[in-house]
TORKOL-4160 file (C-alpha; in steps of 0.2 Angstrom, whole numbers, padded with zeros to 4 digits, m for minus):
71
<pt num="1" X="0467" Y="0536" Z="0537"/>
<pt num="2" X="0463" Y="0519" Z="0539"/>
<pt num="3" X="0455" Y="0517" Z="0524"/>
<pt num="4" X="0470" Y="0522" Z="0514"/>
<pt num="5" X="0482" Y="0512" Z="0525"/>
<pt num="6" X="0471" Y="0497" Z="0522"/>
<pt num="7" X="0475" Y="0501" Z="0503"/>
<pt num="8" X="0493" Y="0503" Z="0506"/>
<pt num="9" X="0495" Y="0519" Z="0507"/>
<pt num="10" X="0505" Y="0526" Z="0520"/>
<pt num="11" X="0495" Y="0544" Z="0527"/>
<pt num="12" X="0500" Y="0554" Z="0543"/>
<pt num="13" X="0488" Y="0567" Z="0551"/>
<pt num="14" X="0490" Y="0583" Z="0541"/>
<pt num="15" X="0490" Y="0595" Z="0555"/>
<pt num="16" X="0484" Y="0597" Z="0574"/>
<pt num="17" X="0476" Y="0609" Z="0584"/>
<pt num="18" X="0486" Y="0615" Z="0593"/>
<pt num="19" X="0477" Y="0624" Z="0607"/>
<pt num="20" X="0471" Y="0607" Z="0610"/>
<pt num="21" X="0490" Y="0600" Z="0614"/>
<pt num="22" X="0493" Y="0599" Z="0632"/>
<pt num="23" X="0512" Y="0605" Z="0627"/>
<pt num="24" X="0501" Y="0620" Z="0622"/>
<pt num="25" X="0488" Y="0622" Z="0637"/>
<pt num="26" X="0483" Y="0637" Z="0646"/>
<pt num="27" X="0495" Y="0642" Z="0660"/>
<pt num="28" X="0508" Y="0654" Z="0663"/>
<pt num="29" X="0519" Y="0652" Z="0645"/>
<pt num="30" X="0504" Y="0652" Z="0632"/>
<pt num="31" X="0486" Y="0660" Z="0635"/>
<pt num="32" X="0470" Y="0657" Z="0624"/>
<pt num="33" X="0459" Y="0670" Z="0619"/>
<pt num="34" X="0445" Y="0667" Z="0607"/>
<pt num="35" X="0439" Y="0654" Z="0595"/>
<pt num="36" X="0450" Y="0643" Z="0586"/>
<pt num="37" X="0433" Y="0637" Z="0571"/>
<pt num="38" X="0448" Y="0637" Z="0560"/>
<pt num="39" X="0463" Y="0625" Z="0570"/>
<pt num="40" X="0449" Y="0613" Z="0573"/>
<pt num="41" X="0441" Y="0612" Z="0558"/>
<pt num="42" X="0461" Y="0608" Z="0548"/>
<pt num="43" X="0464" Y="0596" Z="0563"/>
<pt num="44" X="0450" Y="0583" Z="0561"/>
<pt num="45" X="0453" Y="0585" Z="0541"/>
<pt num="46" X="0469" Y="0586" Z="0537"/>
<pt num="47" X="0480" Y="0571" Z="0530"/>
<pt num="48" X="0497" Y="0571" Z="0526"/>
<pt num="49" X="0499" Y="0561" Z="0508"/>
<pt num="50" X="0515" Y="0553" Z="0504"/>
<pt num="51" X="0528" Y="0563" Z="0497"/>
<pt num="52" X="0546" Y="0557" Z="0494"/>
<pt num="53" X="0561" Y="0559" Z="0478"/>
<pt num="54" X="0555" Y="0542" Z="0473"/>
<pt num="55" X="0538" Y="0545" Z="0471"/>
<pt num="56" X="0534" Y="0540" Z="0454"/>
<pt num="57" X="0518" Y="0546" Z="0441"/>
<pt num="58" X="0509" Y="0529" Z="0444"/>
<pt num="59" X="0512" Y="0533" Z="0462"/>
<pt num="60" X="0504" Y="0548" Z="0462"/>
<pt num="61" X="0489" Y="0544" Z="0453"/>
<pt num="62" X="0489" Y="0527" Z="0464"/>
<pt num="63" X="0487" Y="0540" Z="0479"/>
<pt num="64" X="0475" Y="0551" Z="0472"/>
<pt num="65" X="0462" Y="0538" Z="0463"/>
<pt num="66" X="0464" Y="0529" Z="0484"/>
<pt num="67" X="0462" Y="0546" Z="0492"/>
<pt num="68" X="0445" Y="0550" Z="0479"/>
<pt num="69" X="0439" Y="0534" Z="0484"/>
<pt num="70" X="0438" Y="0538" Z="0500"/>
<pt num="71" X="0432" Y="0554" Z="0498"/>
């Protein structure tokens, strides 16, 4: 994320695990069972790429030539 914010480009986290949210802790309203491999894995990778009406071409490619940079 800071990379492609140094660059200009504006990039949120993509998703969370949210077994690891206190909101979502265990206690009397929510209960974890199991593994979550899966939720942790997509919340340490996951970015949110801009996306808006006025998103134009040059934009686009502008994002995905910063995000393959990064890669």
């Amino acid at each position: 994320m800071k990379a492609m914010r140094s660059e200009g480009i504006e990039v949120q986290i993509g998703t969370y695990s949210l077994h690891r949210e206190p909101a979502f802790a265990d206690g009397d309203q929510c209960i974890h069972n199991g593994v979550f491999s899966g939720s942790d894995y997509a919340g340490g990778r996951c970015l949110a790429l801009p996306l808006y009406h006025d998103l134009t071409i040059e934009d686009q490619e502008c994002v995905v030539e910063t995000l393959k940079a990064h890669l």
